[in-house]
C-alpha positions in Angstrom: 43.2 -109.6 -167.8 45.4 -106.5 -167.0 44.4 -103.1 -167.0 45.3 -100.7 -169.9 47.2 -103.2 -171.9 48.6 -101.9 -174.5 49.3 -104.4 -176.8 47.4 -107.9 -177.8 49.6 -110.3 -179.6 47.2 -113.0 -180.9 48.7 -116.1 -181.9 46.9 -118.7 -184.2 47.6 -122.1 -183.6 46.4 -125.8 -184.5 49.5 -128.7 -183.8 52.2 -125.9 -183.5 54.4 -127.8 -180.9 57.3 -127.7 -183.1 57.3 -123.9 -183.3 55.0 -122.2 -180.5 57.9 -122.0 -177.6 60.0 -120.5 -180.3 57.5 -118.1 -181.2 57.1 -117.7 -177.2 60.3 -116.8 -176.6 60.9 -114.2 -178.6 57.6 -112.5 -176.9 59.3 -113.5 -173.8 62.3 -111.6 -174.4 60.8 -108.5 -175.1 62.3 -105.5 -173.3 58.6 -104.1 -173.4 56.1 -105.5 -171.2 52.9 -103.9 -171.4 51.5 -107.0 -173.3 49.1 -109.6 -173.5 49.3 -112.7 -175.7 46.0 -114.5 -176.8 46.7 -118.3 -178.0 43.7 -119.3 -179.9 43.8 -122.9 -180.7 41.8 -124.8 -183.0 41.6 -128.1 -180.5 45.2 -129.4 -181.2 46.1 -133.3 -181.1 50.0 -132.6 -180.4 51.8 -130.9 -177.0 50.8 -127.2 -178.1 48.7 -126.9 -175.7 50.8 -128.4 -172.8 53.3 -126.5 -173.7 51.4 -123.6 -173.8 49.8 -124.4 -170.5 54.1 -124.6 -169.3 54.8 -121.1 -170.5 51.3 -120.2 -168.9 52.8 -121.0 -165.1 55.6 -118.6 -165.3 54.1 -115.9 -167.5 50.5 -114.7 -166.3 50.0 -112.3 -169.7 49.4 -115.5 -171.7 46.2 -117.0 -172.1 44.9 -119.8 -174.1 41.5 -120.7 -175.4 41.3 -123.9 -177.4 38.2 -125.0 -178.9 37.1 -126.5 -183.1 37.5 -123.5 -185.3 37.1 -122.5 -189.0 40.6 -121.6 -189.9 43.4 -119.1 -188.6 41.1 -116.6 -190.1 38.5 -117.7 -187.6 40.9 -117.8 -184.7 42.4 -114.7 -185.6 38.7 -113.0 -185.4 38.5 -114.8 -182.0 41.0 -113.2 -180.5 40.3 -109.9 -181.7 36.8 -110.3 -179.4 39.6 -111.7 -176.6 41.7 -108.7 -176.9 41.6 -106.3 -173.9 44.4 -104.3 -175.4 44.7 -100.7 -176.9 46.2 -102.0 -180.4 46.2 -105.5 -181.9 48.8 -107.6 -183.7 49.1 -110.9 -184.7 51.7 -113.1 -185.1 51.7 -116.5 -186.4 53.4 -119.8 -184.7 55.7 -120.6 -186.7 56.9 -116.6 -186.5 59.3 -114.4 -184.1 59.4 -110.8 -182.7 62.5 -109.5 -184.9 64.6 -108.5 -182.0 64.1 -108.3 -177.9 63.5 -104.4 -178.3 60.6 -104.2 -181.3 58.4 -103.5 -179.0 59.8 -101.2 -177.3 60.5 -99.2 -180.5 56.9 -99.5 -181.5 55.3 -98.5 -178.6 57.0 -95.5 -178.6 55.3 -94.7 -182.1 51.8 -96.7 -181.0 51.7 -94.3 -177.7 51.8 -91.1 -179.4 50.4 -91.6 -183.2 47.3 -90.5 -184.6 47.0 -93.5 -187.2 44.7 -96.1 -187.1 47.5 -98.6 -188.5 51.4 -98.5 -187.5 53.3 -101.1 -189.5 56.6 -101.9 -190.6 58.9 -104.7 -192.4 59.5 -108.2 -191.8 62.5 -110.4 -192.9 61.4 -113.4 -194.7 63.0 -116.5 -193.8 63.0 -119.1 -196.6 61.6 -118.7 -200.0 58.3 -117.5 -200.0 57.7 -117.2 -204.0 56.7 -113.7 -203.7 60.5 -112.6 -201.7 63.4 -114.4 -201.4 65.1 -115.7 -198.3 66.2 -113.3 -196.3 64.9 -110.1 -198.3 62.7 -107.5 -195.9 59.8 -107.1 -197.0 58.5 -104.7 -198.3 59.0 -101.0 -197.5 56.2 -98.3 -197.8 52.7 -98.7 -199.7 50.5 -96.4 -201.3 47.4 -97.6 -203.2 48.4 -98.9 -206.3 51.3 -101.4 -204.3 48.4 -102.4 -201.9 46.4 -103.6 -204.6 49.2 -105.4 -206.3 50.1 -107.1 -202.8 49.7 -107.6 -199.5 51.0 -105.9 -195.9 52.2 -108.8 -193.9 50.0 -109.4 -190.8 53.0 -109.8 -188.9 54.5 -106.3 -190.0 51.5 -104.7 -188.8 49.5 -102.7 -185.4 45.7 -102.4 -185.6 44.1 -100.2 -183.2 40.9 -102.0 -181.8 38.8 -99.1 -181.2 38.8 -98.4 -184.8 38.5 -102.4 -185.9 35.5 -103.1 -183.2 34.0 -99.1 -184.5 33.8 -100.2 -188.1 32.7 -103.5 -187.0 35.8 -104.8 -189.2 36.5 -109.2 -189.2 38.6 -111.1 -191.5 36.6 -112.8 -194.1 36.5 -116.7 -193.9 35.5 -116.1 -197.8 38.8 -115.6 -198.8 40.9 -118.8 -197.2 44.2 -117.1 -198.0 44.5 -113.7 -198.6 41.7 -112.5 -195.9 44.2 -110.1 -194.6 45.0 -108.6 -197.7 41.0 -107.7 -197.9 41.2 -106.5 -193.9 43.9 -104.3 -194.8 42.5 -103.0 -198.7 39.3 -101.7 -195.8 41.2 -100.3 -193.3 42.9 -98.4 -195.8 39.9 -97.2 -197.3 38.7 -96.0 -193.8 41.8 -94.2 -191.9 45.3 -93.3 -192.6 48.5 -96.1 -192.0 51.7 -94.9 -190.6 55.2 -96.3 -192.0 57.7 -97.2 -190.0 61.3 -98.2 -191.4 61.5 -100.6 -188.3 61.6 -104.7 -189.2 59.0 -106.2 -186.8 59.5 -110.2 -187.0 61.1 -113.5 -189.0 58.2 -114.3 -191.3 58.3 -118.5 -191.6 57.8 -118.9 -195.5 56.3 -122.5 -194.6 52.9 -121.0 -193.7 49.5 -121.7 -196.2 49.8 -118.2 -197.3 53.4 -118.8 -198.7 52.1 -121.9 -200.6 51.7 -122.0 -204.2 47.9 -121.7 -203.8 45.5 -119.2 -205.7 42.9 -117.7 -204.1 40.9 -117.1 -207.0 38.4 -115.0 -205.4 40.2 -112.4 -203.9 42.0 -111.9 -207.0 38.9 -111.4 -208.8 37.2 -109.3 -206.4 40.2 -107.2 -205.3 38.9 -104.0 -207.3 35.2 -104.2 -206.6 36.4 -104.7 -203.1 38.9 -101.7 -202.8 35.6 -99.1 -204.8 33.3 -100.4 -202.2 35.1 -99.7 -199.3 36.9 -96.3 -201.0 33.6 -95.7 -202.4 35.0 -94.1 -205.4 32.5 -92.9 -207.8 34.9 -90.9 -210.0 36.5 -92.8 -213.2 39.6 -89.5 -213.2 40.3 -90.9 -209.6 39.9 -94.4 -210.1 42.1 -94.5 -213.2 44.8 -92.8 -211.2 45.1 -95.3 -208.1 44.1 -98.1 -209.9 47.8 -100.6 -210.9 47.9 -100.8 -214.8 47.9 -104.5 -213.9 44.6 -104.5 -212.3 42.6 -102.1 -215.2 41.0 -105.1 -216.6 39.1 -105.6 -213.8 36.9 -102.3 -214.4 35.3 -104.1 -217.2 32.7 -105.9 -214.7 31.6 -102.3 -213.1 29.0 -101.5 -215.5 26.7 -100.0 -212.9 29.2 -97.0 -213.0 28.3 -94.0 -214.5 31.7 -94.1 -216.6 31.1 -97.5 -218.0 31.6 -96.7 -221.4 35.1 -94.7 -220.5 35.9 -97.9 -218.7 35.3 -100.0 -221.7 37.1 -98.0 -224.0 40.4 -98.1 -221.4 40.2 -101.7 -221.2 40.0 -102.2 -224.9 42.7 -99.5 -225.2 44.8 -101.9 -223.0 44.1 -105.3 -224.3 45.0 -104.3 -227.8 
């Protein structure tokens, strides 16, 4: 591995050989080269890892592991141990760097910021159900859009110090929306940086872009953002809470302010 890289792309992949040189070349072109990139395979039965292995020969940042995993969740958590790098990003198969100078531009910010998470925009290509094709999604977040949805993994830095300090994995509970909890904790924990910068062309064929419902998640979102925020105060809650998400507050009766919560949620289902 090289010394004092700054960034570990770590790529996902399980019979990607339609899409993974793709995805390579637009790491490839990148005017910044202070990288590594981390393919994690799941054991592939197609070319991806000959072609891989191809890329591998000319390009000695690029590794590949490839052995029978859980999920991209799984992998992705495998390549965070991998990583060697300052700051971690992943990027799926089927994706692209926006541009041959992203990087560039966000190193500049990732070398001097005092953030925990840098992250940006994509542009969606294809409908997604949740943006249309072509639309960049989706500007800046504050708590109440976070918990209504999601930062797209691809828009988005993670310094590993702070992941690997908090001891922070993505959940193989939640089969689709495991980054959405990553990111509802690491917001809890340390401050994210905007940047008005589109990062990379988000594929909307992926399993996230699917019309499936991870029920879970969606149930737990709530419990999940007061455990890591550890709020104990209703005033608070109530204010960063989404109107959309209220109903949830009905299953915290431990709380001190159950009966506040009650009457809100009565209040709103009226």
């Amino acid at each position: 591995m090289h010394e004092s890289v700054l960034i570990s792309i770590v790529i996902p992949t399980f019979n990607s050989a339609e899409c993974i040189q793709n995805c390579l070349d637009s790491i490839g072109r990148q005017t910044f080269k202070n990288y590594e990139v981390l393919i994690v395979d799941g054991q592939s039965k197609d070319s991806t890892i000959d072609i891989v292995n191809s890329n591998i020969e000319t390009d000695s940042r690029i590794y590949i592991s490839s052995e029978k995993d859980k999920g991209t969740y799984d992998a992705m958590n495998k390549g965070i141990k991998k990583s060697t790098a300052e700051w971690l990003y992943f990027l799926g198969s089927d994706d692209e760097l926006y541009d041959h100078d992203v990087l560039l531009k966000i190193a500049e910010v990732l070398m001097s910021t005092s953030s925990d998470v840098v992250y940006g925009n994509v542009k969606v290509e294809g409908n997604a159900g949740w943006a249309e094709d072509g639309a960049i999604y989706d500007g800046q977040f504050d708590t109440k859009k976070l918990l209504l949805k999601n930062i797209c993994h691809q828009a988005i830095f993670y310094r590993k110090q702070f992941i690997t300090h908090h001891n922070i994995l993505f959940s193989e509970h939640y089969p689709v929306c495991a980054d959405w909890d990553l990111n509802v904790r690491c917001w809890a924990l340390s401050n994210f940086q905007f940047i008005p910068q589109t990062i990379a062309r988000f594929n909307a064929g992926g399993v996230s872009t699917k019309d499936i419902i991870d029920d879970d998640f969606g149930n737990d979102i709530i419990e999940k953002f007061i455990t890591y925020s550890k709020i104990s105060s209703y005033n608070k809650l109530k204010q960063v809470i989404p109107s959309e998400r209220m109903y949830q507050l009905r299953k915290f009766r431990k709380y001190s302010w159950r009966v506040q919560i009650d009457s809100l949620a009565k209040r709103l289902l009226s």
